[in-house]
Every structure is written in C-alpha cells, then in structure tokens.
C-alpha positions, 0 to 999 in steps of 0.5 A, spaced: 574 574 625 581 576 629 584 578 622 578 583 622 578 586 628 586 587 627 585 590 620 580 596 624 584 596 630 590 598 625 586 602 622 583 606 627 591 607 630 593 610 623 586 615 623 588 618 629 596 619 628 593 622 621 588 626 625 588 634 624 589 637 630 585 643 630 588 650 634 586 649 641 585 656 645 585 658 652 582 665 654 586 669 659 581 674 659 574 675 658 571 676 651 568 683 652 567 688 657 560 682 660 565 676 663 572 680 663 576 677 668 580 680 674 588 681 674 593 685 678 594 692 676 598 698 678 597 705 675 603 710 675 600 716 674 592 720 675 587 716 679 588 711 684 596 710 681 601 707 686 598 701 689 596 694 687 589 692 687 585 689 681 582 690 674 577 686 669 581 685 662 579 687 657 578 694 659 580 702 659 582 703 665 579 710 665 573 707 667 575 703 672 578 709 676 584 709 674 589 715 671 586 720 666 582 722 661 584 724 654 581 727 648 585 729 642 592 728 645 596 729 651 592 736 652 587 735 656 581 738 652 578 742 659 584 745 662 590 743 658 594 741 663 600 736 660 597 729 662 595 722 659 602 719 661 600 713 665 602 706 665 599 701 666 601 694 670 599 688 669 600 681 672 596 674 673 597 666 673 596 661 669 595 654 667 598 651 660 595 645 660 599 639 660 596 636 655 599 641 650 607 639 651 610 637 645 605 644 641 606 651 640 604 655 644 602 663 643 600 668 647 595 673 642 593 680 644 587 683 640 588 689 642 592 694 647 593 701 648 598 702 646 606 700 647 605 694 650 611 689 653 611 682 656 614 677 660 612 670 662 615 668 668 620 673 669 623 674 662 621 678 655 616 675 650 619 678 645 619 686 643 614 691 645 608 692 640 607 699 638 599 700 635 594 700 640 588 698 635 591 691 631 592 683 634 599 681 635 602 674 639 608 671 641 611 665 642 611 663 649 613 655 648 620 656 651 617 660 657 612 657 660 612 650 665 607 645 662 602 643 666 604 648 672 602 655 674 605 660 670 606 668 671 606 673 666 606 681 667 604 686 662 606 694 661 601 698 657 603 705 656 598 709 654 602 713 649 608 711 644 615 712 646 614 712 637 613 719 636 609 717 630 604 712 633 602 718 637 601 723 632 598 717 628 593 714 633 593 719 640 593 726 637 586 725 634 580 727 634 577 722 639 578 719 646 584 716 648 584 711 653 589 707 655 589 699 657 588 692 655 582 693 652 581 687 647 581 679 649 588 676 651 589 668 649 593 662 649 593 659 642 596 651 642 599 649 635 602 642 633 610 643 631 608 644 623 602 648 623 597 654 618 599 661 620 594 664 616 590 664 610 588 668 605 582 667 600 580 669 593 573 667 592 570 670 584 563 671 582 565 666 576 566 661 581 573 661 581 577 660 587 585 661 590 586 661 597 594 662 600 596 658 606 602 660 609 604 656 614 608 657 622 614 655 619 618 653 614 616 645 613 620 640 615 622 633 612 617 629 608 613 634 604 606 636 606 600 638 602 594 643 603 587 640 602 581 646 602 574 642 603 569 648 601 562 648 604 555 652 605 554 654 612 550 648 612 556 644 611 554 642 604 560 641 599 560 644 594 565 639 589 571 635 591 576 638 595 581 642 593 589 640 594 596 643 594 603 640 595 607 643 598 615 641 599 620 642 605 623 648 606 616 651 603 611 656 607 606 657 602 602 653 599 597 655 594 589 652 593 586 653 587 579 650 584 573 653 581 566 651 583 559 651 578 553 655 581 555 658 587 551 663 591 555 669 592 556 675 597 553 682 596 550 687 602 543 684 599 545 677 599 549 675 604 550 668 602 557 665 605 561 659 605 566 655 609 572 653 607 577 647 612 584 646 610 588 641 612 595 641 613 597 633 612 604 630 612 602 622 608 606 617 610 610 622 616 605 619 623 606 627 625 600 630 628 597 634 622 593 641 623 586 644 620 584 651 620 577 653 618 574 660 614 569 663 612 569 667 606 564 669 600 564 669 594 564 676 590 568 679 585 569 688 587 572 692 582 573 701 580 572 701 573 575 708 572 570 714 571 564 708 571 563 706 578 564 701 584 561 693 580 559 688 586 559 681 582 559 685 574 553 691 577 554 698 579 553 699 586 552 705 591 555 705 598 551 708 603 553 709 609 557 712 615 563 712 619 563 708 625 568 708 633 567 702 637 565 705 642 560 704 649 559 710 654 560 705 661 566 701 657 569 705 652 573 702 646 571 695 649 565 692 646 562 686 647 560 681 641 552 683 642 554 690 642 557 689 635 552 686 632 547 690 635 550 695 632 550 692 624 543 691 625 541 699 627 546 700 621 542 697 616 536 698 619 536 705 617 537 702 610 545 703 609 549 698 607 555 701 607 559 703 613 568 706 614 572 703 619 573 710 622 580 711 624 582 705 626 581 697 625 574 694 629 574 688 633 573 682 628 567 681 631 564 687 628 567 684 620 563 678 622 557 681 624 558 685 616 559 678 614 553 677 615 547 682 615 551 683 609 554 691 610 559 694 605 566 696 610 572 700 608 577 697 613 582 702 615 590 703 618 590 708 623 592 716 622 589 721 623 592 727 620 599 724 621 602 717 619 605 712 623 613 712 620 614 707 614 616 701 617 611 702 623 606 703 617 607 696 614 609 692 620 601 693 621 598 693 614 601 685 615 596 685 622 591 689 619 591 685 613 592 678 615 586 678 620 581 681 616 583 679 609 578 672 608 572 677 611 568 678 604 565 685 607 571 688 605 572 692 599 576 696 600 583 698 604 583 706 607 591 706 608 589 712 614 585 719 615 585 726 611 593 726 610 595 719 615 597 716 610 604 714 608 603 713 599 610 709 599 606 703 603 600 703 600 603 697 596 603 693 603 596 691 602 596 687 596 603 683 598 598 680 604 591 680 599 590 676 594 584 679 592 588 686 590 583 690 594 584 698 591 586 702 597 582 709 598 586 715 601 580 718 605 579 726 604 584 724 596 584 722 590 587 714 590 585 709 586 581 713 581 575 715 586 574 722 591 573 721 597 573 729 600 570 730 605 564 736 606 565 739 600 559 744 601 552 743 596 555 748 590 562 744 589 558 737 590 554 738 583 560 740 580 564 733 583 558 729 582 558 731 574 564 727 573 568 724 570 572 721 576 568 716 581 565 721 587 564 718 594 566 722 600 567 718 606 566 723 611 561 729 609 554 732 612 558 732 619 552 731 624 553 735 630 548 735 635 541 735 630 545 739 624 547 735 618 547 728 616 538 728 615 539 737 614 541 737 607 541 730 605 536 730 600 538 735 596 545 732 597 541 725 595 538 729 590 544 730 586 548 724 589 544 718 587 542 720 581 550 720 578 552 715 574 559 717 578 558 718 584 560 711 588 557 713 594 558 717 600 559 715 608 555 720 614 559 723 620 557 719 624 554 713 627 554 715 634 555 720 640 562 718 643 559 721 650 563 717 655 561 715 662 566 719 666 567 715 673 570 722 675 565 726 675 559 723 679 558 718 671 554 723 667 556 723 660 562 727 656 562 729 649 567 733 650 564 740 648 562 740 641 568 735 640 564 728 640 556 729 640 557 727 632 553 722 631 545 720 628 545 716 634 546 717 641 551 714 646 546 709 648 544 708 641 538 713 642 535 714 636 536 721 633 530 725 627 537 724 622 536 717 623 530 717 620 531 721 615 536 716 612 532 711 613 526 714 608 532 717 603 536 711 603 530 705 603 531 701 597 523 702 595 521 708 594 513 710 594 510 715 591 502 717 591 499 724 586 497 729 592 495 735 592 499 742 593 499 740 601 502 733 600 495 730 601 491 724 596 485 728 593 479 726 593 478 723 587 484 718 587 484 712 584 488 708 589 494 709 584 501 708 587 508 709 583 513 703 586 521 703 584 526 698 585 533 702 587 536 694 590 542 692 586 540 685 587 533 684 589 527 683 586 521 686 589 517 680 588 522 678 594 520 683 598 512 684 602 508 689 602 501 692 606 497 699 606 492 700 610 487 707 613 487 709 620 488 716 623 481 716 628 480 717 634 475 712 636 476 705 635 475 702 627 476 696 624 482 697 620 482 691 613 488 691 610 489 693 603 492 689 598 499 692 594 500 688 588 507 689 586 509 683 585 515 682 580 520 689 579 526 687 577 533 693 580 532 700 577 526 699 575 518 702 576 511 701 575 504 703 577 501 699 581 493 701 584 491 698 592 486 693 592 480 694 598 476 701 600 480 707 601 474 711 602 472 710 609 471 718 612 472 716 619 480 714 616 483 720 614 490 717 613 493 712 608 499 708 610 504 703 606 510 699 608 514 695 605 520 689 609 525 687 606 527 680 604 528 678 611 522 682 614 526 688 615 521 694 615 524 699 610 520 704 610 512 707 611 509 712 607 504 715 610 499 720 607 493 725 609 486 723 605 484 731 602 477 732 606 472 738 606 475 742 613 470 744 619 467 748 618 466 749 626 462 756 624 455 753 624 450 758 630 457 763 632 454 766 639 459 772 639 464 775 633 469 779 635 474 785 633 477 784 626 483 787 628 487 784 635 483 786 642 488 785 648 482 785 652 479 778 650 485 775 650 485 774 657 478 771 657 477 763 659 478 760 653 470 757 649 466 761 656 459 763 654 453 765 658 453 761 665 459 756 663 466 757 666 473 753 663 478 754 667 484 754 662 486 760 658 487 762 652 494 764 650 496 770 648 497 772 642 496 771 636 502 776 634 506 775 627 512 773 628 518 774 622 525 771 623 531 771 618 537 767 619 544 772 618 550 772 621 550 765 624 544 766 628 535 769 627 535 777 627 526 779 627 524 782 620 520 788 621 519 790 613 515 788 609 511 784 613 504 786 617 498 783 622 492 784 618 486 781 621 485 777 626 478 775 628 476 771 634 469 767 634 466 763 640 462 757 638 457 754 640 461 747 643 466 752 647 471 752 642 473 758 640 475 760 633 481 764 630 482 767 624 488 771 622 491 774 616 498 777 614 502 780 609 509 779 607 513 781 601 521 779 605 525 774 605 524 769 613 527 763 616 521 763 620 514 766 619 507 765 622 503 767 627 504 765 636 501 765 642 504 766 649 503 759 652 508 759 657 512 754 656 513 751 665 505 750 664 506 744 658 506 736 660 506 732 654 502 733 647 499 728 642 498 730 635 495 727 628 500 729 623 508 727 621 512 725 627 513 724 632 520 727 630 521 735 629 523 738 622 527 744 619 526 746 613 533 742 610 530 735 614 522 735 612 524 726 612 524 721 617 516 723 620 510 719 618 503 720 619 500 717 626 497 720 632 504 721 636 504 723 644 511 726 647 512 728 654 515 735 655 522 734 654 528 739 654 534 736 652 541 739 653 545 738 647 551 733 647 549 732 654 542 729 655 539 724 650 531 724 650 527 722 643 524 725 640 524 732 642 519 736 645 520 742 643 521 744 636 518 745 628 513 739 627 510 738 619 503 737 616 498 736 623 491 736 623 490 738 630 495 738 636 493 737 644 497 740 649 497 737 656 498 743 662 497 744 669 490 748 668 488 742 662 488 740 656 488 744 650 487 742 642 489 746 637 485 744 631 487 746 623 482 749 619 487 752 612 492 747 612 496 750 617 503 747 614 507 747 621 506 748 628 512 750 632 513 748 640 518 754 644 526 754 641 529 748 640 536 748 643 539 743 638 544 749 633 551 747 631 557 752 631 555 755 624 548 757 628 545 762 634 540 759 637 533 758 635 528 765 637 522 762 642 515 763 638 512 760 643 506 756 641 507 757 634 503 756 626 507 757 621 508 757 613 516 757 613 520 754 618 528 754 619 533 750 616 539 748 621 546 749 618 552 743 621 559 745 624 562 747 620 557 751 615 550 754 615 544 752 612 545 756 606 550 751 604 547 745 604 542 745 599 537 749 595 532 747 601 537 751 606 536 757 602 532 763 605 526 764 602 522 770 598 515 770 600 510 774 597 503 775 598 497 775 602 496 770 606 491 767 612 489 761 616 485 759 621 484 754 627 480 752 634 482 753 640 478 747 645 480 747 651 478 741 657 480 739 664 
C-alpha cells in the first residue's frame, strides 16, 4: 500500500514538472473602447495639450478632446493649415506578478499610431516601432521588479519621423488619428517557448504546420507535439510529433487526416490544433500554444479562375475600414463581429482589408461566419521603403497566417507597393499565398479598379482572371446597387472573372468632439459607403443582397412584372452556391397584400435536392388564387437560418373600374379652375383636403452633369377629371412623346411643408432609379417624412424620391389623408427631388407628386450614369401614352 502510494506520488511530481505551462497574459489596457482603462496622457499640440490629465486605452485621442483632426494627410481638409503633429504621452503602473520570476515577459501592442517609443521604469524598451496598423512586442524581462510596482511610459507620434511610413499610411485617403488605439498587454512565457506558428491545412487532409520557437533551444533536444481536434474537442487521429535538436528554432509537424470537414465561406468548419513543446527527461517547464485553423486548399489557376477545395469560386464582397463614429479606429470585438454578420447577411462572402490590417478579432469573426478576406499591408498610393515594407510583412503575416479566411495577401493600395517585397510573404507562409496588387495585374489576376461598363465587357471576355477590388464607388446613394446588375449581368456570368469588391462598407463619418459631436464625412471624401456610419441600412445594401443571394427565384409574369392570371404556380429555382445544396436550405411562400385582416396559409415550395449550378421548375402546393391576396411572396434562408432574399410579386387583376354612376365629367383638356376645387365634393358635402395642382407634364434629360426640361417632342394631350360618386375623384390623362428623357410623366403640385408620412402597397420601402430597380419587395410600407442631408444626416429609408411598381399611395398631410389609387399600372410614382447625386450629377428636378413611365439613373463620383450600364442610358420614347388614377381624400 506505501509502495503504491510512493509509486502515484512519484508520478503525480513528474506530470507536473512535464507540464505544459501555457502563455499566461495580463492586460495593461482595456480590450476595446467598452472596458478601456484610464492611464496618464499629455497631448503636445491642439486641444487640451500641455497638461497631465487622463485617457482610456485604447483609443484615438481625437475623440477624447485632445490635438486635431486630420483627413488625408497633414493638410487639414477644411482649412489647410499644416496641423496633425501632436504627440501624444503615456504613463501608468503596473504589477508583474511574482509568480512569474523565472519567465519571459512581453510587453505587446496591437496597434499604435503610429512611431511609438517605450520605457519601462526609466529605460528604453527597445526601438521605436514604425506602422501604426501591426502587433509588436518587447521583451521586458530584465526591466521590470517582480512582484512590485512598475512604471512604463510611452510616446506616440501621430506622424512617422519615417517619410515612407507616412506617405504610406498618413497621406491617404482616410481619417488620421493618433494614439493607442489597439490592447496593450503582458505576455509570460516559460525560458524555451512557441513564438509563433504557421499552418498548412490541404482539402486532402494533408497537414504541415511550422513552430518557430523564442529562441534557439538550449541543452537536451526538445520535441514538438500538435494534437488536432474539431471545436469540440474531438481528435481527429493520433498526435503529430517533430524532433527538434539544440541549437534549432523551428520545428516542422507534418501528418495527414482521413475525413476531415473542410473550410469554405459556405461551410465553415474548423479545427484546433495544441502544441506542445516537451523537453523528455530535462524537468524543465515545457510550453502549449493552441490554433485555430481550417482545412482548405486556395489556388489561381491562370485564365481559369480562383478554386476553393478543387471548385471555382466567385469572391463577392467589399471593401471594408475598422471603423465607428464615437471611437474611431477603435473597435470593439462586438462590433467586428457585429460587422461580418451584416456582410454576409447582404449575401457577400468576401470582403478586403482596406488599407491596412484589421483588428484580429475581425479574422476570427470571418473565421467563423465563413468570409472570404484579402488582408493587406498598408500604402496607399505610396509604399513603405523596403525594409520597413518587409519588417511589417513579418508582422502582418506571423499574426494573421494560421486564419483560414485568408486567400490572399494585397502587398498595398493603387501603386503602395514595393514588387521587391512581394517575395516576403511567402518566407512567413507555408501556404504560399498568390499576393495581389490592388488596381494591377499580380499573380495572374486584374484587379483595376472602376473600369466604366464598356471596358468591364471587354475585361470580363478574357482570358486573364478579372476581379476588381475596388469598383462602383458608392458615394451618397450613387454606385455600388446603381449599375450593379448590368455590371453583375456581365461579371457573374464570366468564366473569368474571379469576382469583384464594392466601395465600401460603411460611411467613415466621425463624431467630431470639436463641433458640438455632429458627424463629419469630410465633404464628399468619406460618405462612401452602402451602410451608414452607425451602420444604418442604405437601398444599395439591399440591392446586393437580392443580386448577390445564392438562390435565385424567377416567376413567368407579364409585360408589368405581375403573375398573370392563368398561372399555374410554376417557379424557376437556381442554385448559384459553390457548396451547398439547396435540400439544406428552407423555403416558404405565402399570399398577402390586404388591407383587412386574412388568415394567410403558407405555402408549401417543394425544392428539394438542387445541387450548385444548377435549376429546376418547381410549382407551390396550396391556393394562390385568393382575390382578397394580390401579392405572392417566396423567401428562401440559408443553412443556419439566414434569410437570403424574398421575392415578391403583384398577382394580374381586373383594374377598378371606379366609373360606375359618374356625377360630373369634366374638360378633356386641363381646366385651372377645377383645380382648386375640394377634392371628392358633391352636392351638400365638404372635404376639406384639396386637390394638388396639376397634372402638368413634365419631361427632364440628363446632360452635362445635371436635368435640362425637354420641351420638343413631348406634349399634355387629354386630361379628364371625373368625380365619383364614393367622393373620389378620377383622373385620366394622356400624352405624346417622341424624345429622348430621363425623367417622364405627369405632376401635381402638392406642397411638400404639407406631407407627414406615407404608406403604399408596392416595392419598397427603399427608392429606385433607373440603374437600381433591386433591393425593394412588395408590401405594404410606411415612412415618415424625412429629408436627410447627404454625408450628414442618416434616415432610412428615405422619404423622398422614385418608388416602383404600387398599387396605391396614401399620403398623410396636415389637412388629411390623401390616396392615390393606380387604375393603368402607372410604373412609378415619385415624391419631390431627392437630395442624394454624386459630383458626376446636379441635383434631381423637384416633380413634386409625380406619376411616371421613366425615372433617372444615378451616376457615381466619378462618372454619370450613362456609364454604368445599358440601364444608365438615356432612353428614346415614342409614342402615345395614358394613364389614370383616383384621387380619395379623408380626414
């Protein structure tokens, strides 16, 4: 029994002496802008400078009161005064605990802006850092007093005292802030330790993975073991080992797993892998890192196209700042994450690390909604000089290798590049990654950036790989959804084109704490994005997300886009996944559309098995024929019950008549007298409501970047007023056209002071042009008058503007309601001049309450509409052309 209990006791001793001792951390700061800690700072320049007092770390200084505010550089974008040469000074105290005599102890900054030096109780840490967008460390071991108070000061210079580094990362076309802006911490390693590891995880099963260690290991020899498992701790096979000798820093683990679940933006499936360092026999304190990594194979076969696990993907995606108004470049894990769900949620899969490397939490998040990333090294339009550029390629790469989102490297911005470095990617990845120069040619793909629509034909024919990584600049409410599909039209059908990314996410508004915290896009420099600086949902956001949805749902309709009918309950359903079968995905369609309350059954869609790239027929199961119901709608979630898209359509129906016992007709031709008169009065009754003044014909062409009124060739032909005898009031009108209009239809004058808030039944609730008809589905919608300011106020959807295929339109004003019901099919009705052009456009005319056949396409900032497509080309209309519809009006 004592032999026993010396035997375990014995053993119990060596377990713990062979241990692996993991990495033990201590934040010195906050983790994001939500539980930032409060250290000493002193600005030396601009608001708030030349006095102690306190800031929270992490964070932009900016926004805390402290120096100025910088767009593009060192010239100020509103007064171009030199300014943007604060430094900034940091101190706190903190403990190294006792327990970690005997370690390695790191000190690690995620991220600072940007020459940043340190000293830890008095003396240097070591060199000062250049790069405001990379992770780097010291080592403080001989610095610090263990288990007792320590001192460390920092100094951040908001620009580089390295001319390159600022021409690089400060002259952009961006905010500059300055500041420790990413976590600081402590790091304790034992004396023989894992650095860093890089991973190779093939779709065959296949499996490399290098482990550099701290330093050259020292007496006996070590080995390296990588115990592989899925995130649920399962092994996948026996452990991997590697021997590596003294004197060595590198170990390499090879292995190959049968029947692993591999990485692709569809199926994220990851994996985790331990290693552990083990010196056997030597008693020394032993070290474990632990990875997260995917399995998935990326190559550019050259004129062919980007293959994900032996299949041709498509990137669709967008360029992407870390970003928030109140905190700047600081971001929170939440908000990263919060981010990657909007992305994908607008069906991309892709998205570019615009200009510089994001916060790792961003990779993780892509990690695991499963987004494809392009991770880029900063610079511009000018690179970082050589061996700066290579010192933080090694940064870049060591920290972000292992995450399987990455398929490729951008060694910088539209000529930020250095070519001589673009070989330094590959000495830190054993996965070889093809390195992209976005705006060139690099690696067998182009990756221009805004090529027009003519030249985008012309490229996507071949045979070089096509994908652009910046195109459809989305200023204010232009590009990015106006153009798309007759860009997507020609893109997404190309065997070469590899993809494409929007500009850009989101609207780098920031909160401005020297001008009362209103929001500054910096003129037309910032507001860029399809969502808004808060993330507010804009109608280009939408138009993606139908355009890009991975199911696509077509119906046989009529020449006004409506089911006729006889329909049969036929709906065409195609797969365009890469992976995914569509017996994965759920469906439903149901009727609705009705004012009065309907029991509304669901109706079954049998789509079943469709494998990617393919279609089929399918017909609903259950009635569609309920007149009460004029609207079908179908929607369609994906896998993890993400709604990919709902389409929606009007049913074909016998218009009102609404002619039935008239009780007054009126002139054929327009009789300013009867204008005025109380709309739907007949003897003995009062409305007070009046009619809008009109209709009168209006007929707009864009030219010369903004609308010029057409006079020939367009005509007011009849125009009859008839008063029913339910109090509405009919109008039919008719027209003559043989011109060329961006704008065509009939208008009445209802003031616009008057107008509270509308509902409709019809595609909505965002508006349309001519180049941007997706994004809206059929539903009855209600909007509040709104007026927002381009770049400056962000209310949506927007009031104002053209809106496509309704039934009727009521109108809430301060004397009453007033509907418009739509007898002919009217396509469009518009409300007053939306603000939103772009630099290539004036702005819209003001049409008032406006009926239209024909309604404007919208440009982007740096070309009119006319080159984004066949739908931004102004159209030739002939012919006769009528409509009609009732005027109700109630208090």
């Amino acid at each position: 029994m004592i032999r026993s209990l010396l035997s375990f006791g014995a053993s119990l001793v060596l377990a713990v002496l062979l241990h692996a001792v993991p990495t033990e951390t201590q934040l010195l700061s906050g983790t994001g802008p939500d539980d930032a800690v409060a250290w000493d700072f002193f600005c030396t320049d601009g608001r708030n400078s030349r006095v102690w007092s306190k800031i929270p770390v992490p964070s932009c200084w900016e926004q805390h009161g402290f120096g100025t505010y910088n767009y593009g550089g060192s010239l100020q974008y509103n007064t171009g005064d030199i300014v943007g040469h604060e430094q900034g000074l940091y101190r706190r105290t903190f403990t190294v605990p006792a327990a970690w005599q005997g370690r390695v102890v790191r000190l690690v900054f995620d991220g600072s802006m940007t020459d940043t030096s340190v000293w830890i109780n008095g003396t240097s840490a070591g060199p000062t850092h250049q790069g405001a967008f990379y992770r780097f460390h010291y080592d403080i071991t001989p610095l610090v007093r263990f288990g007792a108070e320590n001192l460390i000061e920092v100094t951040v210079a908001k620009n580089s005292s390295n001319r390159s580094v600022n021409d690089a990362e400060r002259a952009a076309d961006y905010w500059v802030f300055g500041g420790i802006y990413r976590p600081v911490w402590l790091e304790a390693l034992p004396p023989q330790f894992i650095d860093w590891t890089a991973i190779d995880a093939r779709a065959d099963g296949s499996f490399l993975a290098e482990v550099h260690l701290g330093a050259p290991l020292t007496g006996a020899a070590g080995e390296v073991r990588a115990e592989v498992t899925d995130l649920h701790g399962r092994a996948l096979g026996s452990p991997l080992t590697a021997a590596i000798v003294a004197g060595e820093t590198k170990a390499v683990v090879r292995g190959s797993f049968l029947g692993v679940r591999l990485w692709t933006a569809e199926t994220p499936h990851l994996h985790r892998v331990r290693f552990t360092l083990t010196r056997p026999g030597a008693g020394d304190a032993t070290h474990e890192v632990t990875e997260r990594f995917g399995f998935r194979t990326i190559e550019v076969r050259e004129n062919d196209g980007v293959y994900l696990n032996g299949t041709r993907i498509v990137l669709k995606g967008v360029n992407r700042h870390c970003f928030w108004p109140e905190t700047a470049r600081t971001v929170s894990r939440e908000q990263s994450y919060a981010d990657a769900s909007l992305i994908k949620a607008a069906n991309m899969n892709a998205v570019r690390m615009s200009h510089y490397p994001p916060d790792k939490h961003f990779l993780e998040a892509c990690d695991e909604l499963g987004l494809y990333v392009l991770d880029e090294l900063g610079g511009w339009q000018k690179p970082y000089d050589i061996k700066t550029g290579a010192r933080l390629i090694g940064q870049l790469v060591r920290r972000d290798v292992n995450h399987p989102c990455i398929l490729f490297w951008d060694n910088g911005n539209e000529g930020g590049w250095k070519a001589e470095n673009d070989a330094e990617f590959a000495k830190w990845d054993p996965q070889k990654r093809a390195v992209l120069h976005p705006w060139a040619t690099n690696s067998g793909i182009n990756t221009d950036h805004y090529e027009k629509y003519d030249s985008t034909v012309k490229l996507s024919a071949g045979p070089q790989l096509f994908m652009p990584t910046e195109f459809l600049h989305g200023l204010w409410d232009g590009g990015i959804g106006a153009g798309m599909r007759d860009y997507w039209d020609v893109m997404g059908t190309s065997p070469t084109v590899a993809g494409g990314f929007f500009w850009v996410w989101s609207d780098e508004g920031v909160v401005r704490t020297d001008r009362n915290n209103t929001i500054d896009n910096a003129g037309n420099q910032a507001p860029d994005g399809m969502v808004g600086p808060h993330r507010e949902l804009e109608g280009s956001y939408f138009t993606v997300k139908e355009i890009w949805s991975p199911v696509q749902v077509t119906a046989p309709v009529n020449a006004r886009g409506e089911l006729p009918r006889d329909w049969d309950g036929t709906l065409t359903v195609e797969n365009q996944y890469a992976f995914t079968n569509l017996s994965a995905c759920r469906f439903e369609a149901w009727l609705h559309g009705s004012d009065s309350l309907v029991d509304v059954p669901l109706l079954d869609v049998p789509v079943g098995d469709l494998a990617p790239g393919m279609r089929k027929t399918v017909r609903l199961v259950g009635g569609w024929t309920d007149p009460r119901l004029p609207v079908l709608t179908m929607k369609a979630w994906d896998p993890q019950g993400r709604e990919l898209w709902a389409w929606s359509w009007f049913r074909e129906s016998e218009a009102p008549t609404a002619q039935a016992g008239m009780v007054e007709t009126h002139a054929a031709r327009p009789d300013p007298t009867l204008q005025s008169r109380p709309l739907g009065q007949t003897p003995g009754q009062r409305i007070a409501p009046v009619l809008p003044a009109g209709p009168r014909l209006v007929a707009y062409r864009y030219a010369n970047k903004g609308f010029v009124p057409v006079t020939a060739g367009v005509a007011l032909g009849a125009v009859r007023w008839t008063d029913l005898p339910d109090g509405g009031r009919r109008c039919d009108f008719a027209y003559t056209v043989d011109a060329a209009v961006d704008i065509l239809g009939v208008a009445f004058d209802l003031p616009e002071a008057k107008v509270k808030a509308k509902r409709w039944l019809g595609r909505g609730p965002y508006r349309v042009y001519r180049n941007r008809m997706e994004g809206v589905v059929i539903d009855v919608h209600e909007v509040a008058f709104n007026d927002p300011i381009p770049g400056e106020s962000f209310t949506y959807p927007e009031f104002k503007g053209y809106f496509r295929e309704w039934r009727w339109l009521e109108l809430d004003t301060v004397d009453g309601r007033l509907r418009v019901e739509n007898l002919s099919g009217i396509p469009f009705y518009g409300l007053y001049a939306p603000r939103d052009g772009s630099p290539s456009m004036q702005a819209f005319p003001d049409t008032g309450l406006a009926l239209l056949e024909v309604i404007p396409a919208i440009g982007s900032k740096f070309a009119g509409p006319e080159t984004t497509g066949p739908r931004g080309v102004t159209p030739h209309v002939r012919g006769e052309r009528s409509g009609s519809v009732v005027f109700r009006a109630s208090k």
